[in-house]
N, C-alpha and C positions, 0 to 999 in steps of 0.2 A: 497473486499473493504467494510469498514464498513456504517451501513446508514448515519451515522455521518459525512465522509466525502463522500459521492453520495448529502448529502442535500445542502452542502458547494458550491458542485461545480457546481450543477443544476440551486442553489439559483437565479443567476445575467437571465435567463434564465423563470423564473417564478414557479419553483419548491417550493411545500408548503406540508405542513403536510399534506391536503386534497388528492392532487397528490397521496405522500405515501401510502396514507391507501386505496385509488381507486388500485392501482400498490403490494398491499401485496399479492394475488391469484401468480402474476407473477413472485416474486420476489421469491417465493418458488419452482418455476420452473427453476430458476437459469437465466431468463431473467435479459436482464438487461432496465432501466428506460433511455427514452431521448425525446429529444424537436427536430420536424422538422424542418430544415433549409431552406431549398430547397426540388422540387420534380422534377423530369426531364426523361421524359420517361419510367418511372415504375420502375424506382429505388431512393432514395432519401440520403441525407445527412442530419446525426441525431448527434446532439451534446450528449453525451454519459458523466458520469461520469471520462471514458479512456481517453476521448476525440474524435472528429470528426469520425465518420464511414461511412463509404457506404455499404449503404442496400438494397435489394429487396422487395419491395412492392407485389408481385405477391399473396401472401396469403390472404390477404385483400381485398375480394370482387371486384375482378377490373371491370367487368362488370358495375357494379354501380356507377355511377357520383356521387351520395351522399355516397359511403360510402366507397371512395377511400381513400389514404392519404392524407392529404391536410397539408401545410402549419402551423405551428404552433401546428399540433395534439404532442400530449404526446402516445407514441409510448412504447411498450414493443418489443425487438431487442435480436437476441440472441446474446450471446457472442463471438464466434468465428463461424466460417464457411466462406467456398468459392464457392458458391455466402454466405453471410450473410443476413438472412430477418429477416424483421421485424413481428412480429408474430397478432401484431395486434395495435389498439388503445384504449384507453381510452376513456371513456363516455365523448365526449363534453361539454364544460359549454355556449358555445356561438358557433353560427357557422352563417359567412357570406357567402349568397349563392345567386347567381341572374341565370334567366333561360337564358338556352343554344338558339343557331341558330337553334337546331336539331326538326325536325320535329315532334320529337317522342314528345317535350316537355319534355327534362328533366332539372334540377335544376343543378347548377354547386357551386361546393364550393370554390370559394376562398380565406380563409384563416379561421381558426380555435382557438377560446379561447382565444378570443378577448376581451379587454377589453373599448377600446374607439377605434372608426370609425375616422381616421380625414379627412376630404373632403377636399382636394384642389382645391381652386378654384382662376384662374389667374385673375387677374384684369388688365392686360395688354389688354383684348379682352372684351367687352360687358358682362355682368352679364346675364348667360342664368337660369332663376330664378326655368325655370321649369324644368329644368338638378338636379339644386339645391336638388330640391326636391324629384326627384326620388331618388337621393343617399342616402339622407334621410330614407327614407320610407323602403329601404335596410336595412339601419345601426340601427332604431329603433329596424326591424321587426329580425337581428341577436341576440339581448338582449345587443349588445355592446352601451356606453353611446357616441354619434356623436357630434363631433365636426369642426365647419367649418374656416379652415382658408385660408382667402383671402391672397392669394401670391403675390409677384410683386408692393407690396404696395409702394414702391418705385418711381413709376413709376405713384404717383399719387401723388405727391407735396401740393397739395392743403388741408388743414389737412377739409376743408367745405365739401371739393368735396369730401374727403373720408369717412368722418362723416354717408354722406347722405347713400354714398354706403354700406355701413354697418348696419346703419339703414334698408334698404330694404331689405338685408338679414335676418337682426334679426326679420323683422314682415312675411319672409318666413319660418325663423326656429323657432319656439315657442318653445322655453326652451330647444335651442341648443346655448353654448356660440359659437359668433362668433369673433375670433381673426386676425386682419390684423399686416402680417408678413413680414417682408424687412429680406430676407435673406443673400442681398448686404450691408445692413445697423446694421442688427442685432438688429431692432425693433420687441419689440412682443415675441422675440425668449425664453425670460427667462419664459411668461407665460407659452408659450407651450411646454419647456422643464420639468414646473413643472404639467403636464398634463400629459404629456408622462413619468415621472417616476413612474407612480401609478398603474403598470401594465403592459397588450400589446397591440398595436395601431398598425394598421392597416391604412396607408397612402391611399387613395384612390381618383380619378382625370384624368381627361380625358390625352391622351399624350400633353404636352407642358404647364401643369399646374404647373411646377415648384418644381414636387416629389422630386427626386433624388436632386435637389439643397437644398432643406428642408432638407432630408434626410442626407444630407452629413451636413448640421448643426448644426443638431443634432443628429450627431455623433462627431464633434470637427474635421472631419476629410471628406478626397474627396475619400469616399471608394466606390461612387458608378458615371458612367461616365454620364458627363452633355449634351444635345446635346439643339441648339438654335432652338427656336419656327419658325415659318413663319413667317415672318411679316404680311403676308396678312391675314391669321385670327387667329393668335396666337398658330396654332395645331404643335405639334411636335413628331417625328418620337419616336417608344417605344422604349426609352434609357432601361430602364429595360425589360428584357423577362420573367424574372420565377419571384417569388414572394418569396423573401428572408428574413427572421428572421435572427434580428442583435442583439446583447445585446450595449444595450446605456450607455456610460461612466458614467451620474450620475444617474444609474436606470434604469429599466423599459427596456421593450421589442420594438423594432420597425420590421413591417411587411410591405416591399417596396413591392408596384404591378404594373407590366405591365399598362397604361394607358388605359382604357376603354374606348372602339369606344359606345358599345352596355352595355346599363345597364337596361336588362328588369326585373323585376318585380318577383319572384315567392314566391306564396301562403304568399302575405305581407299586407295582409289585416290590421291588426293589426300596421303594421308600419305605413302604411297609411294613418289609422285614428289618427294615434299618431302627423306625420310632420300636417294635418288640424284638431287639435285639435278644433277653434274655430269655426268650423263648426260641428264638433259631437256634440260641445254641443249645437249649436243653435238647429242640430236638433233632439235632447230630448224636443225639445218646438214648437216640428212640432204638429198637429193636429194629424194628422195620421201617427202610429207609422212604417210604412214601404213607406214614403212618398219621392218619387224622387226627390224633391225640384226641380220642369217642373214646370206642369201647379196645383198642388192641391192646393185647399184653405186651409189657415191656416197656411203656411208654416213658418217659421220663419226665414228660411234659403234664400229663397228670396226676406222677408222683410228687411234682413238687408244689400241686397245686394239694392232694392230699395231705403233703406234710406242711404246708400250713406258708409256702417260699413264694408258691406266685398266687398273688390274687386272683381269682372265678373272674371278677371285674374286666382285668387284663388280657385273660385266653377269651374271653367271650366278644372283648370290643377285636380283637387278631383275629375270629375267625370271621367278622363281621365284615370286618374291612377285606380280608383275600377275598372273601364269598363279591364282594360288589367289585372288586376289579377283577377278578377273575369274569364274570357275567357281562363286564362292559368289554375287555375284550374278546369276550366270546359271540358278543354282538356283531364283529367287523372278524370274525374267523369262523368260517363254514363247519371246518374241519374240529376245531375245539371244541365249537358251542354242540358239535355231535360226541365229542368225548366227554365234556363233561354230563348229559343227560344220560349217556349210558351210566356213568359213575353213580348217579343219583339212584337209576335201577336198579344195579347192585347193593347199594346200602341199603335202598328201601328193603328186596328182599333179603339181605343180612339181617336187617333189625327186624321184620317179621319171622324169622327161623328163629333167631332168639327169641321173643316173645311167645313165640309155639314151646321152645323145648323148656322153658319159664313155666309157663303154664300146664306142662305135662301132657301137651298133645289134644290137650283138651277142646281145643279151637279149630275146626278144622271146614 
């Protein structure tokens, strides 16, 4: 098959010259080039130039949570064989990864060469602001551009009452668009279809946020099955279980995932200061350049929480989220997780010296 037509038929799928010329070592090995579909017990489904194959994953580091197949990798496959594997992947351009249950702490990748995160989030059930924001801090800290769309819009009539709710979003996401979607109604749906052709998007959302009914509307089509929320706190069972790469009718890549119970954190320092931008820069205008924004003078950080500019709300979910990335990499660094327990030391006795000269000595 010539590359002429391998680009043609890759193309709908995110294949680009850059792809090629990463995939030219393998293509002289007589590999052949495809996009992950699906991954399912250590074998996977790769859209191929032939078309659809099933392959063996087992060559590709499976010990490693980071450096398995995941979802959307660009994949070298060989041509024929029984079992068929895949012989390896391509350098990622983006990769969304949040830490595992496992005790070891490791990172877990769900999904690969991303090009926009879209968060859903239900508006059927309460705006959990600081859920919001951990996804966030995720989708910054993968390199993919995040985008939030409020689902169920429908179900909020009141164009005031939805105004506001949107509004609260946008001053949680700083220079993330936020879009509300009636996928019953077909409001919204034409921004976010022209969002979702400029690439690969990764759907992402707790179970009952309304994925797969998104998903299947932008697709034109019910290719993926819809199951109904609780009514009692809007959560719903995982209609999806594997995390599927679809090509979209007018463009662009969609990546459906399982709904997420647990979205913790790894090594997202970076995203984190990205979703509280307004507070990194207040504090560049702290006194002291390694200043916790607690009790030092000069802070700027909690002056502008005094004068009434950032919400308690906002510095409290910022230091919530350094505190658990900082701890998770402190887990897989010897050397850190011993600086940060001395730091804890010293605060503790800082904050008990103050409390003694508080109390006038009285305490002793």
């Amino acid at each position: 098959m010539t590359s002429t037509s391998v680009f043609s038929a890759l193309a709908p799928y995110g294949w680009d010259s850059a792809w090629a010329d990463a995939f030219t070592p393998y293509d002289a090995e007589g590999l052949l080039p495809g996009r992950v579909l699906r991954v399912d017990r250590g074998q996977c489904d790769v859209v191929t130039a032939d078309g659809v194959v099933r392959a063996d994953t087992a060559f590709v580091t499976p010990h490693d949570p980071m450096r398995v197949v995941c979802t959307g990798d660009w994949v070298a496959v060989e041509p024929a064989g029984t079992p068929r594997y895949v012989r390896t992947y391509l350098p990622r351009r983006t990769a969304f990864v949040r830490s595992t249950s496992s005790k070891r702490s490791e990172g877990q990748i769900l999904a690969a060469n991303v090009d926009h995160a879209i968060v859903a989030v239900s508006l059927a059930v309460e705006l959990d602001l600081g859920r919001i924001e951990r996804f966030l801090a995720l989708a910054w800290e993968s390199g993919a551009q995040p985008v939030v769309v409020l689902t169920k819009a429908d179900l909020v009539p009141d164009a005031v009452t939805l105004s506001h709710l949107v509004q609260d979003v946008e001053k949680t996401a700083p220079g993330v668009p936020v879009l509300p979607v009636s996928a019953v109604d077909g409001d919204g749906l034409e921004v976010l279809v022209a969002v979702a052709s400029g690439g690969t998007s990764v759907l992402l959302g707790q179970s009952g946020a309304g994925k797969s009914t998104l998903a299947n509307a932008l697709l034109g089509e019910d290719v993926l099955e819809v199951q109904a929320a609780r009514d009692v706190d809007g959560k719903g069972r995982h209609t999806t279980t594997t995390r599927n790469l679809l090509a979209l009718p007018g463009g662009g890549v969609l990546i459906d995932t399982p709904g997420l119970r647990g979205v913790g954190l790894w090594d997202a320092e970076a995203g984190v200061g990205q979703v509280f931008s307004e507070i990194e820069e207040l504090a560049g205008q702290c006194r002291f350049q390694d200043c916790a924004h607690e009790s030092e003078p000069g802070c700027a950080v909690r002056s502008a929480v005094e004068a009434g500019e950032l919400p308690v709300r906002r510095l409290e979910s910022y230091r919530k989220l350094m505190r658990e990335n900082q701890w998770i990499v402190a887990k897989t660094d010897a050397r850190l997780r011993a600086e940060i327990k001395k730091d804890w030391k010293r605060k503790g006795a800082e904050g008990r010296a103050a409390m003694e000269a508080k109390r006038g000595g009285r305490w002793r």
